[in-house]
Structures are given as structure tokens and as C-alpha cells.
C-alpha positions as CSV (number, residue, x, y, z in Angstrom):
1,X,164.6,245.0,42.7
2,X,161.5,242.7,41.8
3,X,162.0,239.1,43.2
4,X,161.6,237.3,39.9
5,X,164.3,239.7,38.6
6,X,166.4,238.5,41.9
7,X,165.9,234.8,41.6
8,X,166.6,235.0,37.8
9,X,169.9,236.0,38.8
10,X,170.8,234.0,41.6
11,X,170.1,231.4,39.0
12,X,172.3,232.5,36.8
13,X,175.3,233.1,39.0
14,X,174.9,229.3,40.2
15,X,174.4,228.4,36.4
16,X,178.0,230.1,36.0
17,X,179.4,228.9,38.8
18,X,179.0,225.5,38.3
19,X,180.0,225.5,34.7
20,X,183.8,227.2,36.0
21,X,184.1,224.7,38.2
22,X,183.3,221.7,35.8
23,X,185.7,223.4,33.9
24,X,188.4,223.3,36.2
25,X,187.6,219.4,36.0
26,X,187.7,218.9,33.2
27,X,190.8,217.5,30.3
28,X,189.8,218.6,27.1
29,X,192.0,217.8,24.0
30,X,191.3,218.8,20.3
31,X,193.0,218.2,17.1
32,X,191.4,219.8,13.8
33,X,193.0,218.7,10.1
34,X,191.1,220.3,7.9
35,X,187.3,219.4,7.5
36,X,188.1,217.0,10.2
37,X,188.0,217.3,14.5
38,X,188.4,214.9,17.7
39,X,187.5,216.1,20.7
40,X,188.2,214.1,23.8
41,X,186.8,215.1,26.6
42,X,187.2,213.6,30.6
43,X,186.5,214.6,34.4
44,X,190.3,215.2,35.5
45,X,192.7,217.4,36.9
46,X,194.7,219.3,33.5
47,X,198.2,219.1,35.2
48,X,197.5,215.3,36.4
49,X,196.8,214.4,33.2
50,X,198.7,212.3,30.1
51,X,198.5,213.6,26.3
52,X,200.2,211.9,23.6
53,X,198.8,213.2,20.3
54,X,200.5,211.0,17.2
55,X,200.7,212.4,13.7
56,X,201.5,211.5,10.2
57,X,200.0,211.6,6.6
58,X,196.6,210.9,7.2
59,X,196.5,210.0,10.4
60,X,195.9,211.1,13.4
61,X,196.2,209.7,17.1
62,X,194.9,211.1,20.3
63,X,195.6,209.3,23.5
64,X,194.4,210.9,27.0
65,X,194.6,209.1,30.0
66,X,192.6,210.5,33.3
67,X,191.9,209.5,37.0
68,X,192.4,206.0,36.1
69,X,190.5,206.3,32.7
70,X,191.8,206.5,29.2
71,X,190.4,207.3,25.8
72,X,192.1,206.8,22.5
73,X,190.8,208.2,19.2
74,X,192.3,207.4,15.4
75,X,191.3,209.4,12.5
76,X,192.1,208.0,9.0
77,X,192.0,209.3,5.9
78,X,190.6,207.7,2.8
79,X,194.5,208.4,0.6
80,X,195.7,207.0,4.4
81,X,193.5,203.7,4.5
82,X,194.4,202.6,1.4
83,X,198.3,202.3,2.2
84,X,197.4,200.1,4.8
């Protein structure tokens, strides 16, 4: 095998190794409604990890909480706002 063709691939085993293990990593929640997405997304053990994901007309609530760090995201609606 040519050595460019070698390194190329080397490069792209390390490429996909890295990305399974930031994977493994990583706590990835995600709530679609619609048109509408969150994503939250944080360095942390899955199985060590709290999700609380809150839900009613118009809203939406995602709370994560991760090796000591949290995240919290509200969606809203515009019909939702205006009952506020």
C-alpha cells in the first residue's frame, strides 16, 4: 500500500476513534415540537446524569444536570406567552 494511502487511514481510524469516545462522554438531550428543537448537550457520564424534561401547552422545559454542571432551556410559544 502507498504511504499517503496508509497515513490517510491511520488518520481516519484516530478521527473515529476519538469521536466514539467523546461520545461515550457525552449527555445529549433533545426535544423537537414541531418546527421547533433544544438540544442540550454536556461532557458527562449518560447513567450519572439528571433529566427532567417538563411539558405543557406551549411550553417546554429541559433541565440536565452533569459533573457538577447544569443547563436549563424553556421554549415558549407565541399562543403560550400570551397566557402569561
Amino acid at each position: 500500500m502507498h504511504a499517503r494511502t496508509l497515513m490517510t487511514a491511520s488518520t481516519l481510524l484516530l478521527a473515529l476513534t476519538a469521536t466514539a469516545m467523546a461520545k461515550d462522554d457525552t449527555v445529549r438531550t433533545e426535544v423537537r415540537r414541531g418546527n421547533s428543537s433544544a438540544v442540550v448537550v454536556q461532557s458527562g457520564d449518560p447513567k450519572s446524569a439528571t433529566v427532567h424534561v417538563e411539558r405543557r401547552p406551549g411550553y417546554v422545559k429541559i433541565e440536565q444536570h452533569s459533573r457538577g454542571s447544569s443547563a436549563t432551556v424553556i421554549q415558549i410559544d407565541d399562543a403560550a406567552e400570551g397566557k402569561r
